[in-house]
Backbone bond lengths (Angstrom), bond angles and torsions (degrees), N, CA, C in turn:
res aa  C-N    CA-C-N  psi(-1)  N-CA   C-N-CA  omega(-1)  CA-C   N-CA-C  phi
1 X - - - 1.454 - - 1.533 111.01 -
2 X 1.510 111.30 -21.27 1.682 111.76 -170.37 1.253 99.45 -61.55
3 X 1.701 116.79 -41.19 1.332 120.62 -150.66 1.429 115.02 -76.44
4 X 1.097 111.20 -2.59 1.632 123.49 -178.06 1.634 99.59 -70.38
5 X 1.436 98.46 -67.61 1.842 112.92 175.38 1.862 110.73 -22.69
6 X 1.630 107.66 -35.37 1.055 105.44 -161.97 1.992 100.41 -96.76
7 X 1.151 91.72 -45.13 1.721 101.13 -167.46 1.554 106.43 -56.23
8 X 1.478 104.93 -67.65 1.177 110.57 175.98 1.526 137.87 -20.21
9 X 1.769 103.18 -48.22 1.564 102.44 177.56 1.384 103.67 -90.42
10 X 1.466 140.02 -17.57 1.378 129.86 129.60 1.166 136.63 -7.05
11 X 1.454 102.89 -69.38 1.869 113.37 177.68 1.844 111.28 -69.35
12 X 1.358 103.94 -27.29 1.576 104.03 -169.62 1.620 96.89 -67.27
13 X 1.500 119.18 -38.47 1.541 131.53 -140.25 1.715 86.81 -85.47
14 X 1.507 123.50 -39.44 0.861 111.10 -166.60 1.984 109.07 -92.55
15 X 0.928 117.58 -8.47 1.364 133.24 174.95 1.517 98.15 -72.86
16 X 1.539 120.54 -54.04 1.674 120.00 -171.01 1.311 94.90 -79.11
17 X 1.800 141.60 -30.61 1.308 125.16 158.16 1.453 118.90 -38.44
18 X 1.429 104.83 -53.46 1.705 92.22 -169.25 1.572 116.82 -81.77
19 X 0.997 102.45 -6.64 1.422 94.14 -173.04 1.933 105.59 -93.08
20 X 1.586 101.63 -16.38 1.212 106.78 162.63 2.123 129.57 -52.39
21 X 1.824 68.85 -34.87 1.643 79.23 -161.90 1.473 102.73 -94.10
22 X 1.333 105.26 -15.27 1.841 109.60 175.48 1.903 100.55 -55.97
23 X 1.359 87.95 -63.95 1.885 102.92 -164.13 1.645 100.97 -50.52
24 X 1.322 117.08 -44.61 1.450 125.35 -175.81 1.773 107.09 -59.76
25 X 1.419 120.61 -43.76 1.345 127.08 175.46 1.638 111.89 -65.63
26 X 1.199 114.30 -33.44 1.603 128.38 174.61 1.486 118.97 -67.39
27 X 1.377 93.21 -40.69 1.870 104.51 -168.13 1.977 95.62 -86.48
28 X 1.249 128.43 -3.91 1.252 117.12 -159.74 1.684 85.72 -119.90
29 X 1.274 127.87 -7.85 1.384 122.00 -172.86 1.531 129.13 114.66
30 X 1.320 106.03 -5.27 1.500 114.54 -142.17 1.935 110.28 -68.26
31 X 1.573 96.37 -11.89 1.413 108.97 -170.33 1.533 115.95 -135.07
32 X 1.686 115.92 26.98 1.352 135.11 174.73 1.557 110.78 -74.99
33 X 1.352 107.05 -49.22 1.695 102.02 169.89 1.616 111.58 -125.71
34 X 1.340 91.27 129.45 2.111 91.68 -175.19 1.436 96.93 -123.98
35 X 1.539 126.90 -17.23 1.991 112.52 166.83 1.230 115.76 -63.79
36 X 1.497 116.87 -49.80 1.501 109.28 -154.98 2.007 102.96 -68.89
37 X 0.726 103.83 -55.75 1.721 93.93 -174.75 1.232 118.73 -50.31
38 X 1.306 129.73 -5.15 1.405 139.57 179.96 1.001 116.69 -87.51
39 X 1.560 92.48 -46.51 1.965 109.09 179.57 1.626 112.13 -66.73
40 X 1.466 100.10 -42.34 1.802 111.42 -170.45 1.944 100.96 -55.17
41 X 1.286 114.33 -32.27 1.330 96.03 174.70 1.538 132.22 -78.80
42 X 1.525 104.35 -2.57 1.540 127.72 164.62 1.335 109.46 -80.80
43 X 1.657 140.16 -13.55 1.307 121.02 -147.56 2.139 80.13 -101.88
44 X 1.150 115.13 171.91 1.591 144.93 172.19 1.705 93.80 -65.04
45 X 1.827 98.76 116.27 1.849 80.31 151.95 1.193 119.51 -90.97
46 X 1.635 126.82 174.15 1.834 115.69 -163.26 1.549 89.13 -81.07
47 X 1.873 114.49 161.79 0.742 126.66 -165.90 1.616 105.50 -77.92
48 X 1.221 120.62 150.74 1.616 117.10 -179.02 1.685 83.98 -103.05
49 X 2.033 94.70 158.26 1.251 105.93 165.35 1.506 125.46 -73.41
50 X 1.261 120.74 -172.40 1.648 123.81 159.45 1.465 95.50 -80.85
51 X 0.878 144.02 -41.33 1.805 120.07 164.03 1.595 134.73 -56.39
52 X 1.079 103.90 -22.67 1.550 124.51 175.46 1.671 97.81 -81.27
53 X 1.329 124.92 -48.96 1.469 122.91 -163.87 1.717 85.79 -71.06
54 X 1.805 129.10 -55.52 1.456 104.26 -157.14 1.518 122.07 -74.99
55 X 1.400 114.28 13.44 1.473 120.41 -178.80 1.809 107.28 -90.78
C-alpha cells in the first residue's frame, strides 16, 4: 500500500508532462500539415549530372 503514496504522484506528473508537451507541440504548429511530408518522399529527386555523380 506504501507504494501507491509513491507511484501515484509519479503517474499523475508524468500524465500532466505529456499532456503539457502535447498542447505545446499543437500551439507551435507541430500538427498543421501531416500530407505534404509524406507525399515529398514520393515526389522524383532532379536528375544529377555525370559530373555531380564523379565528385
Amino acid at each position: 500500500m506504501d507504494v501507491l503514496f509513491i507511484l501515484l504522484p509519479i503517474a499523475l506528473g508524468f500524465v500532466l508532462a505529456a499532456v503539457f508537451v502535447f498542447a505545446w507541440a499543437v500551439r507551435d504548429g507541430q500538427f498543421d500539415d501531416l500530407e505534404t511530408p509524406a507525399l515529398r518522399a514520393l515526389l522524383d529527386d532532379p536528375r544529377s549530372t555525370d559530373e555531380e555523380v564523379k565528385r
